[in-house]
MARBA-3410 file (N, C-alpha, C, O; in Angstrom, 1 decimal):
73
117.7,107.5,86.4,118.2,108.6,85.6,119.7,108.5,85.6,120.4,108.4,86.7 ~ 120.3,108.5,84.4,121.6,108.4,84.4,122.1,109.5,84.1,121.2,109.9,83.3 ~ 123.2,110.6,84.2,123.7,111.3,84.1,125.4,111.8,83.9,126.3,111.8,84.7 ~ 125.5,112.2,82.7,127.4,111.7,82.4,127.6,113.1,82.6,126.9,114.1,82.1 ~ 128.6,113.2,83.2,129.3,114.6,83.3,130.8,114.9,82.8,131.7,114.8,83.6
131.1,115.3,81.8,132.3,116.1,81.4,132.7,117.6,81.2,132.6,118.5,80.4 ~ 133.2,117.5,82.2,133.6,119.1,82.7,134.8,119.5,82.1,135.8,118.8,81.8 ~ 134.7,121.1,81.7,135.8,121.6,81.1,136.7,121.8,81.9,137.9,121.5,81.7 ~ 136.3,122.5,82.9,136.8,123.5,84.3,136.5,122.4,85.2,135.8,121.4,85.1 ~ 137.4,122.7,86.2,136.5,122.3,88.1,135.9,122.7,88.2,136.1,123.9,88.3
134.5,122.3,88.5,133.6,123.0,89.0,132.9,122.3,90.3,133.3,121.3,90.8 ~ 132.0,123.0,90.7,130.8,122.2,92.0,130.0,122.2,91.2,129.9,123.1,90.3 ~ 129.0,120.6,91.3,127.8,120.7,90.6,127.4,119.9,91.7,128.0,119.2,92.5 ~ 125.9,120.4,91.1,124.8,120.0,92.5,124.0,119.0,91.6,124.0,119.6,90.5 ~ 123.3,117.7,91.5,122.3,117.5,91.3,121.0,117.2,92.0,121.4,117.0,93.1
119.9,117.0,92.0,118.9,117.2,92.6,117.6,116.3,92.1,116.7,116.8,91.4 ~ 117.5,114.6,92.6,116.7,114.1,91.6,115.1,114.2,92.6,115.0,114.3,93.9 ~ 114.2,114.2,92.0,113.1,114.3,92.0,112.0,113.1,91.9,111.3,113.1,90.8 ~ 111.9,112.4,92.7,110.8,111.5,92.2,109.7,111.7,91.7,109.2,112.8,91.7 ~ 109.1,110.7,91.2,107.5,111.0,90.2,106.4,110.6,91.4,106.8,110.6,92.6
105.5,110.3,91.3,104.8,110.6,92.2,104.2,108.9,92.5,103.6,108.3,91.7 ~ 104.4,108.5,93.7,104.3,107.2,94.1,105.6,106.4,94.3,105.7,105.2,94.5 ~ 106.7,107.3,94.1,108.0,106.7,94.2,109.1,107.5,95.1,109.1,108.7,95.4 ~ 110.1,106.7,95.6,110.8,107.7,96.6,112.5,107.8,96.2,113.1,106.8,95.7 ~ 113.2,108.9,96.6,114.7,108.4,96.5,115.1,107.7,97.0,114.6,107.5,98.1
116.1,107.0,96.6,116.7,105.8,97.6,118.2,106.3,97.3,118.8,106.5,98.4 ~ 119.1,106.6,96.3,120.7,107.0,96.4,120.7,107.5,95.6,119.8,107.5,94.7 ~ 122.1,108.4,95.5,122.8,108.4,94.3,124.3,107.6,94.1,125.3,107.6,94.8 ~ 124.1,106.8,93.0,125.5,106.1,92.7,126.6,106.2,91.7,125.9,106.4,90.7 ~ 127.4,106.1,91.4,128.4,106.4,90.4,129.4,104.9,91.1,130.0,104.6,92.2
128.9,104.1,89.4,129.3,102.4,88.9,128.6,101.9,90.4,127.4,102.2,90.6 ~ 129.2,101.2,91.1,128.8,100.3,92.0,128.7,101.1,93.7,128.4,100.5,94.7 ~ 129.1,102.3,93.7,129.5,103.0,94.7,128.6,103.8,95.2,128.7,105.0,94.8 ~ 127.6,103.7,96.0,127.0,105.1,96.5,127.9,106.1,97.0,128.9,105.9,97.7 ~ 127.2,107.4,96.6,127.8,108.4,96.7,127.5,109.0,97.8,128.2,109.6,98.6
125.8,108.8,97.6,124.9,109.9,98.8,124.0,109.4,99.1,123.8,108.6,98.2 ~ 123.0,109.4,100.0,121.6,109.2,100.0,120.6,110.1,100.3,119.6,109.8,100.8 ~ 121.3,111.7,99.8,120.4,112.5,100.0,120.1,112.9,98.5,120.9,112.7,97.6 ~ 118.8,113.4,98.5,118.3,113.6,97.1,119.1,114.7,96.4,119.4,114.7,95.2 ~ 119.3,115.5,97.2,120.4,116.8,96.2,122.2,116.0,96.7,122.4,115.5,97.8
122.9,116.2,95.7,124.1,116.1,96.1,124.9,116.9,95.8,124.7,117.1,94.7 ~ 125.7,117.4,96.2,127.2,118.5,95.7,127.9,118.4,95.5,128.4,117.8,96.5 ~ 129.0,118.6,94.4,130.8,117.8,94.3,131.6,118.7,93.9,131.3,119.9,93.8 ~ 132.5,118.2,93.7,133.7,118.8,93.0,133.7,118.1,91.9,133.9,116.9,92.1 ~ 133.6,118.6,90.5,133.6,117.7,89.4,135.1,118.2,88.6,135.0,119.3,88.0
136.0,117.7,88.6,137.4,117.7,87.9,137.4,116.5,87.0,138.3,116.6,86.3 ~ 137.0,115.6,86.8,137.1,114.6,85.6,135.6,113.8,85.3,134.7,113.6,86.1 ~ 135.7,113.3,84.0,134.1,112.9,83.4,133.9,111.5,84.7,134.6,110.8,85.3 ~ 132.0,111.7,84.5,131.7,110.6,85.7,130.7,110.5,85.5,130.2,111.5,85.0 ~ 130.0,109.6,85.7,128.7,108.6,85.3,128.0,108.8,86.7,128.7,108.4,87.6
126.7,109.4,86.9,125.6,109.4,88.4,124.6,108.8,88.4,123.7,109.6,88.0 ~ 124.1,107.6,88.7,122.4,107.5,88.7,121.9,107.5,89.8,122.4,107.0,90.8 ~ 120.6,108.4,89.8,119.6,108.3,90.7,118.9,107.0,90.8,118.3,106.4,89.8 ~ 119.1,106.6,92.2,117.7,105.8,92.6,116.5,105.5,92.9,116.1,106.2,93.8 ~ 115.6,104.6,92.4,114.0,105.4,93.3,113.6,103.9,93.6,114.4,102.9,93.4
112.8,103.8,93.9,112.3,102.7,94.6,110.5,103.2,95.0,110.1,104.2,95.5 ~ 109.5,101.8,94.4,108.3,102.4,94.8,107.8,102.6,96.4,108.0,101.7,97.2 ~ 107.2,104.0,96.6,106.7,104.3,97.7,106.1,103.4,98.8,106.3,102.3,98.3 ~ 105.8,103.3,99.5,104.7,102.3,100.0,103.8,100.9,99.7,102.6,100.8,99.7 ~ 104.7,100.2,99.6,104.6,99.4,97.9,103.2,98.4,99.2,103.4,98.3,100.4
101.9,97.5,98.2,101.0,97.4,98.6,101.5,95.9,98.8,102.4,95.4,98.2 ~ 100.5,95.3,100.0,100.5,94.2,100.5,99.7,93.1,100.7,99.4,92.8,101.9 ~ 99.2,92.4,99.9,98.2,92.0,99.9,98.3,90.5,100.8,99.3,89.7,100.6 ~ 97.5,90.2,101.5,97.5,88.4,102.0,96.0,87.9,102.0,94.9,88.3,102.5 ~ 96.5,86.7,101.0,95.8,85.7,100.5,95.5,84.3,101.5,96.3,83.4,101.9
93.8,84.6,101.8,93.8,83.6,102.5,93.0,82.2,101.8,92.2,82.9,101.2 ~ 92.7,81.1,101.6,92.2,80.1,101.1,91.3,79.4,101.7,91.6,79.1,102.8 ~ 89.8,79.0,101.2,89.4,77.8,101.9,89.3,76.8,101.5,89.7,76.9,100.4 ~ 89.0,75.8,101.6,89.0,74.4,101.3,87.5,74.3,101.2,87.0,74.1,102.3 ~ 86.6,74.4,100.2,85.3,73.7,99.8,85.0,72.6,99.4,85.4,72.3,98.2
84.5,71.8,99.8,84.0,70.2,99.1,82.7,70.4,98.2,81.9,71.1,98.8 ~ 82.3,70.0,97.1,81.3,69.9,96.5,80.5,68.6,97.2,81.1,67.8,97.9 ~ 78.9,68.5,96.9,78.0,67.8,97.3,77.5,67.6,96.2,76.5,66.9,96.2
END
């Protein structure tokens, strides 16, 4: 989720991202920079700024593949 912010005023703004379901937060960043890595964050917003939330899948599955070697007759 990207999020552009241009503020008239200073203000505090909070945002608060939410994963969908089977996925988890992992940061919030603005350009290359983590900001936070808690899901809600709070600022001081005095000039325009670009936020994305992170997510990353949950529990992600694991599968191991084992092989055998059969000979035909």
């Amino acid at each position: 989720m990207l999020l552009n912010i241009h503020p008239m005023v200073v203000a505090t703004v909070t945002l608060t991202a939410t994963p969908n379901s089977g996925y988890e937060f992992v940061n919030w960043t603005s350009g290359t920079t983590t900001v936070s890595t808690n899901a809600t964050y709070s600022f001081t917003a005095n000039a325009s700024a670009s936020y994305v939330a992170n997510f990353q899948a949950a529990n992600p599955t694991t599968f191991a593949v084992t092989t055998t070697d059969r000979k035909s007759t």
